[in-house]
C-alpha positions, 0 to 999 in steps of 0.5 A: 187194876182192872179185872176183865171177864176174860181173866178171871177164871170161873170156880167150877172150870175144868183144871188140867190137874190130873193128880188124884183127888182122895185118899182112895184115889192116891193109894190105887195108883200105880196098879197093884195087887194084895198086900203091896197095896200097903206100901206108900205110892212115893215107896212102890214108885222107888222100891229097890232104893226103898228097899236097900234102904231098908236093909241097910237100916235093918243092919244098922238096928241088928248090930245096935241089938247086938252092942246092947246085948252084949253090954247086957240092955237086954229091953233095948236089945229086944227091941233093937233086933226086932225092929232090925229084923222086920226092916231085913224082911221089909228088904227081901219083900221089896225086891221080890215084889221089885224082880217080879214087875216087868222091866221097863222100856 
């Protein structure tokens, strides 16, 4: 099989590849301001279902807290509500950074 000049493709060409480059590229986008920069670009591009998902996640871990502690696991207990806890306000962060973005057309 023979390779013409014309098929192989020279290493420096110019790709379409629009994605970004590097890390510092990823996290820019989509714009954002503050401490939403900290949530995950494939998490900022979904943020209602991201954040559904967290609240019910959160429900989840509040009870498992709450079975632990009535059987007395009070370190399991702990911590199952802490983290349960954090997931609800993760919850309520996501939809009101969700709410104040202008609606799509």
């Amino acid at each position: 099989m023979a390779d013409t000049t014309a098929q192989r493709r020279h290493p420096d060409a110019h790709s379409d590849n629009t994605a970004p480059k590097g890390l510092r590229e990823r996290w820019a986008t989509p714009p954002r301001s503050g401490l939403a920069r900290s949530i995950a670009p494939w998490e900022y591009r979904h943020l209602r279902v991201s954040g559904v998902v967290r609240g019910v996640c959160g429900l989840l871990l509040v009870i498992g807290g709450i079975l632990f502690l009535s059987y007395g696991a009070y370190a399991w207990a702990a911590a199952f509500l802490v983290v349960g806890t954090l997931n609800i306000v993760g919850f309520f962060w996501y939809l009101s950074i969700a709410r104040s973005q202008p609606s799509r057309a």
